[in-house]
TORSE-455029 format. One record per residue: residue number from 1; residue in three letters; x, y, z of N, C-alpha, C in turn. Coordinates in steps of 0.1 Angstrom, whole numbers, plus 2048, in hexadecimal, padded with zeros to 3 digits. Each point is the difference from the previous one (the first is absolute). Layout:
N
<pt NUM,"ala",<X,Y,Z>,<X,Y,Z>,<X,Y,Z>> ...
***
This chain:
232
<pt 1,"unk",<8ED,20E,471>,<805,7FB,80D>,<7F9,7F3,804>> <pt 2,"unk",<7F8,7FA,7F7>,<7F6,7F4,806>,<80C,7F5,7FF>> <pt 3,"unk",<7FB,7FA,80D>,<809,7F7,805>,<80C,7FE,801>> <pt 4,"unk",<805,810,806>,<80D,802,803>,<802,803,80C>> <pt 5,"unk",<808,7FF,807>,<805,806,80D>,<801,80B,808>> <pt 6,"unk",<7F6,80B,7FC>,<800,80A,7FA>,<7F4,807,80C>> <pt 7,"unk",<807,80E,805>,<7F2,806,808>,<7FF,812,7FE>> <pt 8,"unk",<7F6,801,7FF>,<7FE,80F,7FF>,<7F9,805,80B>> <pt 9,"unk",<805,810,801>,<7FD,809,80A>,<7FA,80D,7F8>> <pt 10,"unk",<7F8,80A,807>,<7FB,80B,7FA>,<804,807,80E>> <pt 11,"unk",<807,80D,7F9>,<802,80C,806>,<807,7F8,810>> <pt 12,"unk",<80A,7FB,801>,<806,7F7,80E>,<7F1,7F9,806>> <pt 13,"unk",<7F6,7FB,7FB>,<7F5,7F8,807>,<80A,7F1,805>> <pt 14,"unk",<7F7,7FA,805>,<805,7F2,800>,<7FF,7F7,7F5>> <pt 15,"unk",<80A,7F8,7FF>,<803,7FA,7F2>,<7F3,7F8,7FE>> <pt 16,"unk",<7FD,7FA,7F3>,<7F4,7F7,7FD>,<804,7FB,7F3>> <pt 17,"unk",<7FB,7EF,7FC>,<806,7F9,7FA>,<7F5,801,7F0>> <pt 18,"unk",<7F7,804,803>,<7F4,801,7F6>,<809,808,7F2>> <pt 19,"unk",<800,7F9,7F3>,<800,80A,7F7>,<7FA,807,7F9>> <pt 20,"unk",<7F0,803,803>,<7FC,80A,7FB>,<7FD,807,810>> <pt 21,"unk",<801,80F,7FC>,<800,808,809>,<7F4,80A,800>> <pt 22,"unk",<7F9,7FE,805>,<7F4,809,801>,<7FF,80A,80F>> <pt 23,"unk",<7FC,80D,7FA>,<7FF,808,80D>,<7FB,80F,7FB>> <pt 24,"unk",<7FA,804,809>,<7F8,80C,7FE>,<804,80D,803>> <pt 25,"unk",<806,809,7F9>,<808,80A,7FB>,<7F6,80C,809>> <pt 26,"unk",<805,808,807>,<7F4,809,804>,<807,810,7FD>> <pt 27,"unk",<80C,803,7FE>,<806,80C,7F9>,<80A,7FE,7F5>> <pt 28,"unk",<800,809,7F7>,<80A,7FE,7F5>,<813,804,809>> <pt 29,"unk",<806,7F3,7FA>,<80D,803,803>,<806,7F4,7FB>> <pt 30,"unk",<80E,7FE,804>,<807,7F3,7FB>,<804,7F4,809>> <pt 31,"unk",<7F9,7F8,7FD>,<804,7F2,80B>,<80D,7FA,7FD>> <pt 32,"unk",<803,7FA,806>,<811,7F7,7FF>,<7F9,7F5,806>> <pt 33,"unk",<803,7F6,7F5>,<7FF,7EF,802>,<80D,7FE,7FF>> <pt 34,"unk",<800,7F7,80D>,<80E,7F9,803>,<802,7ED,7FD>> <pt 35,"unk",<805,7FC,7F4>,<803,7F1,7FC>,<80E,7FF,80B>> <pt 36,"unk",<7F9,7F3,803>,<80F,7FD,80C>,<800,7ED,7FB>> <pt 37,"unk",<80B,800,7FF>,<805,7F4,7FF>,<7FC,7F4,80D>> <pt 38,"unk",<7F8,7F8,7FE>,<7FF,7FB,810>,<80E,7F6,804>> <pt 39,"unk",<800,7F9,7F4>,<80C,7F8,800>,<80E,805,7FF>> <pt 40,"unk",<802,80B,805>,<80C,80A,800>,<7FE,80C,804>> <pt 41,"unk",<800,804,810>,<7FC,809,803>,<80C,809,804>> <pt 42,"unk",<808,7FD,7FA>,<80C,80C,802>,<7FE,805,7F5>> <pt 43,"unk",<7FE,7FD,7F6>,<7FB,80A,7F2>,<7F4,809,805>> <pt 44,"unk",<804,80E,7FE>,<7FA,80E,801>,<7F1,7FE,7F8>> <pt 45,"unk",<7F7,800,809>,<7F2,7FF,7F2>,<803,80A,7F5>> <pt 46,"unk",<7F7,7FB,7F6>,<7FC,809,7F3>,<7F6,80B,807>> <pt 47,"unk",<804,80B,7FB>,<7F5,80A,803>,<7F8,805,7F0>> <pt 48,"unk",<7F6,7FF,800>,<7F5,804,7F7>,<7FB,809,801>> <pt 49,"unk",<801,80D,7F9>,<7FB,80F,807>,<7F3,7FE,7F8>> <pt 50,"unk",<7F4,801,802>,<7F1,801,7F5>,<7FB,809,807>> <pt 51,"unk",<7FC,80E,7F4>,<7FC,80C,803>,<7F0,7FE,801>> <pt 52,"unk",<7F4,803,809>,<7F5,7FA,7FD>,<7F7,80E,800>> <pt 53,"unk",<7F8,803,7F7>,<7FB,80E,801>,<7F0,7F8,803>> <pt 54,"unk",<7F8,808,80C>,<7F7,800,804>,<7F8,80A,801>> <pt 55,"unk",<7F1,7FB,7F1>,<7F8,811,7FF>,<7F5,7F8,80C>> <pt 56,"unk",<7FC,80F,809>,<7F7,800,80B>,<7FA,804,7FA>> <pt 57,"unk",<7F1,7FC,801>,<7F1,802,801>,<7F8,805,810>> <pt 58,"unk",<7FE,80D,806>,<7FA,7FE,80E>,<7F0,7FC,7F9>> <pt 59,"unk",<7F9,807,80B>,<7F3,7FB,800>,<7F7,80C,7F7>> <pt 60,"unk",<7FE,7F9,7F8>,<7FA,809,7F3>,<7F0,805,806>> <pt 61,"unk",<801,80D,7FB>,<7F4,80B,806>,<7FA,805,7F2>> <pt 62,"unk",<7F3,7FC,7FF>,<7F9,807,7F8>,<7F9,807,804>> <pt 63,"unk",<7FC,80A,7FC>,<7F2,80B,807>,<7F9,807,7F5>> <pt 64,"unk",<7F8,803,807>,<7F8,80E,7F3>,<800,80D,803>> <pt 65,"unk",<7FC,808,7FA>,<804,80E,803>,<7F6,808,80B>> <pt 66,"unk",<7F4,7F8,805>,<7F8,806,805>,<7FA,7F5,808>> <pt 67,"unk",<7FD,805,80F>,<7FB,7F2,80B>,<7F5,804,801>> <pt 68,"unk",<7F5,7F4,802>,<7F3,7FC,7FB>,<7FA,7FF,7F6>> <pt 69,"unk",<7F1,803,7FC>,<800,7FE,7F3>,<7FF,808,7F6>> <pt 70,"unk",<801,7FD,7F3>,<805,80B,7F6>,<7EE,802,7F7>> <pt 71,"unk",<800,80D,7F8>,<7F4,803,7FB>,<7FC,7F8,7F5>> <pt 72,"unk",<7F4,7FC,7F9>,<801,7FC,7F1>,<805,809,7FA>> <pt 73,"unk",<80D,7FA,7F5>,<803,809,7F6>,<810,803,802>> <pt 74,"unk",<806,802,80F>,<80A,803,804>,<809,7F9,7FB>> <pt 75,"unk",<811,803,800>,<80A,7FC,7FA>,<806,7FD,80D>> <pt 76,"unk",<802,7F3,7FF>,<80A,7F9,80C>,<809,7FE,7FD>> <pt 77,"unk",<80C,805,806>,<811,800,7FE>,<802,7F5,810>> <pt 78,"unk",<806,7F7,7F8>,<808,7F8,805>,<80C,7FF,804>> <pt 79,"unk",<80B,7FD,80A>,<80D,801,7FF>,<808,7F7,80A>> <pt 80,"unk",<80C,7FE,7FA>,<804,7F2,807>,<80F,806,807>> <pt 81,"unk",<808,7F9,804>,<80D,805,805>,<806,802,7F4>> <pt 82,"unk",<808,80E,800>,<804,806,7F3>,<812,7FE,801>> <pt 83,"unk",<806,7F3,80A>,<80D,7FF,800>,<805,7F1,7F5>> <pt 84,"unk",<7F5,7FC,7FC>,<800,7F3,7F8>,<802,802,7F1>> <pt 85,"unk",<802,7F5,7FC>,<805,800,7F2>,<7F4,7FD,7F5>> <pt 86,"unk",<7F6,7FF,800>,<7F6,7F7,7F9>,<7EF,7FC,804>> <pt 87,"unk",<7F7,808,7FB>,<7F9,7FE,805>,<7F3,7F9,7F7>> <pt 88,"unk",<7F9,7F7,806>,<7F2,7FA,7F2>,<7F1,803,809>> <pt 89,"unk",<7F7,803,7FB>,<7F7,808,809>,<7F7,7F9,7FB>> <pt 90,"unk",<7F7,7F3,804>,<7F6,7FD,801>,<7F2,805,802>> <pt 91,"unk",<7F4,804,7F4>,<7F6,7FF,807>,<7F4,7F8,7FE>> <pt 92,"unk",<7FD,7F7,80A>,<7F7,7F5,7FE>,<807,7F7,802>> <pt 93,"unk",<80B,7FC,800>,<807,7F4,7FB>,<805,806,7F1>> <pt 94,"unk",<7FF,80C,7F9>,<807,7FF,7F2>,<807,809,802>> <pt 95,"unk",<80D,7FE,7F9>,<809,809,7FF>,<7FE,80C,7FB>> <pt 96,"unk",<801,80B,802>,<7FA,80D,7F9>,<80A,80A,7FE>> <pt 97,"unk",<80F,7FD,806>,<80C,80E,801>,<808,7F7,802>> <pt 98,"unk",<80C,805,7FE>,<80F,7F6,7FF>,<80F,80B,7FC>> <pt 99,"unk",<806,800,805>,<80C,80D,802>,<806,7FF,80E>> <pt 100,"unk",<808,80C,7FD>,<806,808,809>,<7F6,806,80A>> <pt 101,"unk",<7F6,806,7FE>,<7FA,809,805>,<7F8,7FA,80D>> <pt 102,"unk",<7FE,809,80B>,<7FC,7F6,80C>,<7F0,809,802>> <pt 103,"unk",<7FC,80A,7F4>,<7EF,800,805>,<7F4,7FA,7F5>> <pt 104,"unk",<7F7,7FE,802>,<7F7,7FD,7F7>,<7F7,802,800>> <pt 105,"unk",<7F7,80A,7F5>,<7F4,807,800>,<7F4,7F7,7F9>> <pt 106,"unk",<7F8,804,809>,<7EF,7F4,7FA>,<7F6,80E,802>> <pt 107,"unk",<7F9,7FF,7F9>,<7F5,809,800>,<7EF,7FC,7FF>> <pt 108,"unk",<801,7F4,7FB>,<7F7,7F7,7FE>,<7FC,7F5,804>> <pt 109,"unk",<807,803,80D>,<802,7ED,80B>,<7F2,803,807>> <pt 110,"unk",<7F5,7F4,801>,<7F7,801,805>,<800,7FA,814>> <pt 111,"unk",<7F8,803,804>,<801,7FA,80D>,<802,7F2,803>> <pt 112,"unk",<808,7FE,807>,<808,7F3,804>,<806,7F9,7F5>> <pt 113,"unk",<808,807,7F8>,<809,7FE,7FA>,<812,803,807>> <pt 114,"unk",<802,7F4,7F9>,<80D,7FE,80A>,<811,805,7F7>> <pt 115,"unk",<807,800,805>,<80C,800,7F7>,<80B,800,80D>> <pt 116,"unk",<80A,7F9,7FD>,<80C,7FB,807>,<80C,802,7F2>> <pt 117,"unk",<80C,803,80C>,<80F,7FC,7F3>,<80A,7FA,802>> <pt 118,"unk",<804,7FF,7F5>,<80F,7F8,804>,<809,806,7FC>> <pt 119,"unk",<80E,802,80C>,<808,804,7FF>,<80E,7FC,7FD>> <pt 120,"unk",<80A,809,7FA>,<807,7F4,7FE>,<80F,80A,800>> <pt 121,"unk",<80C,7F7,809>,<80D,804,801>,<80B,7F7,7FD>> <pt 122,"unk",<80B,803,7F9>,<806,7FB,7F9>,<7FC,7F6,7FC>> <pt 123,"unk",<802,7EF,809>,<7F9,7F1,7FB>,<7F4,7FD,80A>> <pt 124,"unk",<7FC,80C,80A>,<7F5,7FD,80B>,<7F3,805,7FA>> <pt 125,"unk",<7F6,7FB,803>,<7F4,807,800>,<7F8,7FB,80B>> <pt 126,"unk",<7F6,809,801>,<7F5,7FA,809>,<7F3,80A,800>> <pt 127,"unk",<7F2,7F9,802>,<7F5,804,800>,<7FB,80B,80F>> <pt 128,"unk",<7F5,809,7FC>,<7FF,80A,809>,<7EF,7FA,7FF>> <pt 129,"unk",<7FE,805,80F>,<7F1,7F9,804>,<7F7,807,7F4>> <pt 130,"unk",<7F7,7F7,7FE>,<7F3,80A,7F9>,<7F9,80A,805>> <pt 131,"unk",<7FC,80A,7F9>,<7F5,808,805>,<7F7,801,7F8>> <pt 132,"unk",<7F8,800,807>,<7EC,7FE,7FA>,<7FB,813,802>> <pt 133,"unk",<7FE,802,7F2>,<7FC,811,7FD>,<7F2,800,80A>> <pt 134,"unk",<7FF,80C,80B>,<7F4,803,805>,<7FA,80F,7F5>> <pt 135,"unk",<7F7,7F7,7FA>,<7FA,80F,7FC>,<7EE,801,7FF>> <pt 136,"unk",<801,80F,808>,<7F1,803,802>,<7F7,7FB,7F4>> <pt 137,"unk",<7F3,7FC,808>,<7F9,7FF,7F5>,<7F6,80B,7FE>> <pt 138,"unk",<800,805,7F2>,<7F4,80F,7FA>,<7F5,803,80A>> <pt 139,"unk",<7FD,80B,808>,<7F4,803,806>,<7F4,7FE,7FA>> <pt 140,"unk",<7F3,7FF,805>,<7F5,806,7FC>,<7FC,80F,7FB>> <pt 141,"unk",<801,808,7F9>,<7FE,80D,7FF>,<7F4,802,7FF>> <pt 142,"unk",<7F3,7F9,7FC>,<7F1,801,800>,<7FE,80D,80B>> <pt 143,"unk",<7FA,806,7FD>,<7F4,807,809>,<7F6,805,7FD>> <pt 144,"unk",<7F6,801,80A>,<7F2,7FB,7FD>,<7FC,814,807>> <pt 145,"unk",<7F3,803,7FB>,<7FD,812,807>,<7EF,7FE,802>> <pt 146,"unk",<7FB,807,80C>,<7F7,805,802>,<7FD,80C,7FD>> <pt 147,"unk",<7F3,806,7FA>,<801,810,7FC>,<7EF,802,809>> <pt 148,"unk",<804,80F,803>,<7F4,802,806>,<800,80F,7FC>> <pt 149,"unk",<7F8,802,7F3>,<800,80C,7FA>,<80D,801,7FA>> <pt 150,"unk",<809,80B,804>,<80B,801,7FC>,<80B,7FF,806>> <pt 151,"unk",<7FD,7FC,80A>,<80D,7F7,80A>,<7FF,7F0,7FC>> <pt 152,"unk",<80C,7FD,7FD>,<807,7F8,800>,<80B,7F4,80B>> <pt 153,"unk",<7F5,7FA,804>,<80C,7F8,809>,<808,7F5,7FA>> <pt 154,"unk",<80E,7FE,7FD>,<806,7F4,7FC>,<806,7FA,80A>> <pt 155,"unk",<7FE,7EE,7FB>,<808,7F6,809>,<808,7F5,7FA>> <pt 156,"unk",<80B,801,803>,<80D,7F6,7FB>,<7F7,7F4,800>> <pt 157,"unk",<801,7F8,7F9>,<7FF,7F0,800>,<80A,7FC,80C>> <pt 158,"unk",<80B,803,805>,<80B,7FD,80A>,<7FF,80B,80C>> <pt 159,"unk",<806,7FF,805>,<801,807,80A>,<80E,801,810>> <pt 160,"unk",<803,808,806>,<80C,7FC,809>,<80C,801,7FA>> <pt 161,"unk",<801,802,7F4>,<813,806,7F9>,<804,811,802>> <pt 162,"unk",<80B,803,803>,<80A,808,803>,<7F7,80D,7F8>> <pt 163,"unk",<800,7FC,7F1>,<7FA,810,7FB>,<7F8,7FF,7F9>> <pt 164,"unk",<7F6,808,7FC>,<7F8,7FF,7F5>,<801,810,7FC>> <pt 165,"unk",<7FD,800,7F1>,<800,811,7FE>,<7F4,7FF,7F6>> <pt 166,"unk",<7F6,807,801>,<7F8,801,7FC>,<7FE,80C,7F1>> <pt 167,"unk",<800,7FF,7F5>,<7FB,80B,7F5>,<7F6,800,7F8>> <pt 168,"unk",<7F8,80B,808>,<7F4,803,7FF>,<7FB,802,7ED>> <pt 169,"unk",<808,803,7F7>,<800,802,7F8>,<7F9,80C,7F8>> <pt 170,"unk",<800,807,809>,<7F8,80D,800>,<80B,810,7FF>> <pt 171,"unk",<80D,7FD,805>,<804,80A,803>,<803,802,80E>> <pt 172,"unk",<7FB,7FC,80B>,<7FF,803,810>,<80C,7F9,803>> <pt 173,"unk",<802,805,80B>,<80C,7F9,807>,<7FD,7EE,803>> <pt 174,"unk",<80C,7FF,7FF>,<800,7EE,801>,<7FE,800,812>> <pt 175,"unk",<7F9,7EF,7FF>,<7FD,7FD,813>,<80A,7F4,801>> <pt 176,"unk",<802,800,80A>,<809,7F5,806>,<7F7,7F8,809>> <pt 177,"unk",<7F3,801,802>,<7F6,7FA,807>,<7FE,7EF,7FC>> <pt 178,"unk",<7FE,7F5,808>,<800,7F4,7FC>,<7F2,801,7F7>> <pt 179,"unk",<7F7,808,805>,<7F1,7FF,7F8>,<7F9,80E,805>> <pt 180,"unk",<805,809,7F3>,<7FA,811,805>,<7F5,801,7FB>> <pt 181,"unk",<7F9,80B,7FF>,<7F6,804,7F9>,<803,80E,7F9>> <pt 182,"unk",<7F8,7FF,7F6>,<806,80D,7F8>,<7F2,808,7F4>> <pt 183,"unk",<800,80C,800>,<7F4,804,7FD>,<804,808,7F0>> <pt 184,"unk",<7F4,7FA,7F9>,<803,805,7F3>,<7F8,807,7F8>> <pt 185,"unk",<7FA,806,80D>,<7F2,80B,7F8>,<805,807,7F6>> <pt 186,"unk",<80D,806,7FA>,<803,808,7F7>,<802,7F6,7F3>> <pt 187,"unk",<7FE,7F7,803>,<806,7F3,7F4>,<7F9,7FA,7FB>> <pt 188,"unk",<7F0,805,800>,<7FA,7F7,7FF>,<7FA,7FD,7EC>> <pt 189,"unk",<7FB,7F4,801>,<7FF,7FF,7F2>,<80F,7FE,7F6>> <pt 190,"unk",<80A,7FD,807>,<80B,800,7FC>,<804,7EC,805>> <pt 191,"unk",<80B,7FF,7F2>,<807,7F5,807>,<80F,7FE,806>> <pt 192,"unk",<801,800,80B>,<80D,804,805>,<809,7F1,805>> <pt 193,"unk",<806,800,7FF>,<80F,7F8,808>,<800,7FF,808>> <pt 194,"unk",<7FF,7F3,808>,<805,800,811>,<80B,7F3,7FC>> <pt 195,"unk",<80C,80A,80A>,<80C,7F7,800>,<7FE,7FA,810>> <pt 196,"unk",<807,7F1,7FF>,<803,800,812>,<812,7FB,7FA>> <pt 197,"unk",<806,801,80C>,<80C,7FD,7FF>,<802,7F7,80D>> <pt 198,"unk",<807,7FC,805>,<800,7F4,80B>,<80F,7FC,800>> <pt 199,"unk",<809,802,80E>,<80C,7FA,801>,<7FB,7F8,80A>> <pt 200,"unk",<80B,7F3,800>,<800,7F7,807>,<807,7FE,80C>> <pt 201,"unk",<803,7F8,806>,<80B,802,80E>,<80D,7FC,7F7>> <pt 202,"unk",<7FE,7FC,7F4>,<80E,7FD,7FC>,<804,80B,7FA>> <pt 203,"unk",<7F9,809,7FD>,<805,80E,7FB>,<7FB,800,7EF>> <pt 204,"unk",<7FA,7F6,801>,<7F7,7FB,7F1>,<7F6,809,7F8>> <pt 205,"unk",<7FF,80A,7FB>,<7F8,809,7F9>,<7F6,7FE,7F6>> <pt 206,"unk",<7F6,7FE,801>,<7F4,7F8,7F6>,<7F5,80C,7FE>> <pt 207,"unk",<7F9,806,7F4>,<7FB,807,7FD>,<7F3,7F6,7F7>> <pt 208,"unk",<7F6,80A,7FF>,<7F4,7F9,7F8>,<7F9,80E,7FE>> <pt 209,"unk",<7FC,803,7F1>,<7F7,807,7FE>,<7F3,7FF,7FE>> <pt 210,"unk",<7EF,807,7FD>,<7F5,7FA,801>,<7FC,809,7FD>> <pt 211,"unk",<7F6,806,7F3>,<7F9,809,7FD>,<7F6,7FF,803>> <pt 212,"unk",<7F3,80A,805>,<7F5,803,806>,<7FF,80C,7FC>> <pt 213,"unk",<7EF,7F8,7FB>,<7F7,80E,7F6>,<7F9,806,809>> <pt 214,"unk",<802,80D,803>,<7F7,805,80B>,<7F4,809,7FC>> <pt 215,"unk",<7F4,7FC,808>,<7F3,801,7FB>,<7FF,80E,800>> <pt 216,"unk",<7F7,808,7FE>,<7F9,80D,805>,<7FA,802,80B>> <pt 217,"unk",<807,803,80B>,<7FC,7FB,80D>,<7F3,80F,802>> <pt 218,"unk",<7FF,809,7FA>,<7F2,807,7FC>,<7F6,7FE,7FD>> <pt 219,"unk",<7FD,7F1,803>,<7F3,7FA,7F7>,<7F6,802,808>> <pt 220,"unk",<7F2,800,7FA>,<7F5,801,804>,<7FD,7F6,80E>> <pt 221,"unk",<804,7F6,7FD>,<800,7F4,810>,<809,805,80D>> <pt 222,"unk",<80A,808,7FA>,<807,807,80B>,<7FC,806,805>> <pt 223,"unk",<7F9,80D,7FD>,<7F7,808,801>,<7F3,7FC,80B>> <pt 224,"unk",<7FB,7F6,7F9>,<7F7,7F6,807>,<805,7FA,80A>> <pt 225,"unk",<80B,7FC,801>,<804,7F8,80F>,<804,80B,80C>> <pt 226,"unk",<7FF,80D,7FA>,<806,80A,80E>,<7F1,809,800>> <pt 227,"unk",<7F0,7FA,7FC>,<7FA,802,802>,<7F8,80E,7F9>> <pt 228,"unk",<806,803,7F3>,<802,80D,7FC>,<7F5,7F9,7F4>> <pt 229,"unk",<7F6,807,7FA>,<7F4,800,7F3>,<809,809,7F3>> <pt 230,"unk",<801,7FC,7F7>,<802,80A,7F7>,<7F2,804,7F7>> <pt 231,"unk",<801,80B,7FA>,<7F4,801,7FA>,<806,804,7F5>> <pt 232,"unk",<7FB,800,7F1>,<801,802,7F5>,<802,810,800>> 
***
């Protein structure tokens, strides 16, 4: 139509003399462009039916499976809107998954590690914000004991978390005490097991074991410190 007489209309808009036609489609359906003769306007414009299919993209949601942060070791499932056609799952900046499939499992993503995706419908795509992995960092499990004879007092290296469960390694019932004491006159001369176990506010579960040789708390100094002589 260049440099013709010549005007086009979309869908009855007002006519415009421009031949290339640009305009921004926002549902799939069929437009009618209207060629109209300018120089002869008793001639019926041309109607041009163009079917225009438009794939939508909303606003892409990624999430994880679990809010706050996750334990060392944990498997984080990923997942994106599951109405899309295409998905590529960055982590770090590297592509790591690419399909159909809208979740993505990491087991080995360390703290503040990131991953974002791209999605993609019919000829649209578009990126979903990043997310930076929160994950706990390993407790201290150290603990340190006072003995006074055959009592035993232990103390977490930490202190102020949700549980601790104590195993005496003896047999006895377990303590739930932040720092109990526990008596092992029947044990003595023996080397026994002490477990601590420790959850976190994230619901994080950390254990440490620690063998301790236990002396003969019958010794002649004992004897001597509760002011008793033995004689041959």
């Amino acid at each position: 139509l260049k440099d013709k007489k010549y005007s086009l209309s979309i869908n009855n808009s007002l006519p415009f003399l421009d031949t290339l036609i640009t305009f921004n489609p926002t549902i799939t359906t069929s437009y009618t462009i209207a060629v109209t003769d300018s120089s002869n306007l008793v001639c019926p414009a041309k109607e041009i039916v163009v079917p225009v299919n438009v794939d939508r993209i909303g606003d892409i949601e990624l999430k994880t499976d679990k809010s706050g942060a996750y334990c060392p070791g944990d498997k984080i499932i990923f997942s994106a809107n599951d109405s899309l056609d295409y998905f590529e799952f960055y982590w770090n900046t590297n592509k790591v998954q690419s399909g159909g499939a809208n979740t993505y499992e990491n087991q080995v993503m360390a703290a503040g590690d990131s991953l974002y995706v791209i999605v993609n419908k019919g000829v649209c795509s578009d990126t979903s914000e990043t997310i930076y992995v929160n994950i706990e960092l390993a407790l201290d499990l150290s603990f340190t004991y006072i003995r006074d004879r055959s009592v035993y007092t232990f103390i977490p290296a930490i202190k102020g978390y949700p549980r601790y469960t104590w195993d005496f390694g003896d047999g006895s019932a377990f303590s739930n005490l932040e720092s109990p004491t526990h008596d092992y006159a029947s044990s003595e001369s023996k080397n026994i097991k002490v477990n601590l176990e420790i959850e976190s506010v994230n619901a994080c579960v950390y254990n440490q074991e620690e063998t301790i040789a236990l002396p003969a708390f019958s010794s002649i100094s004992d004897f001597a410190s509760l002011g008793l002589t033995l004689y041959p």
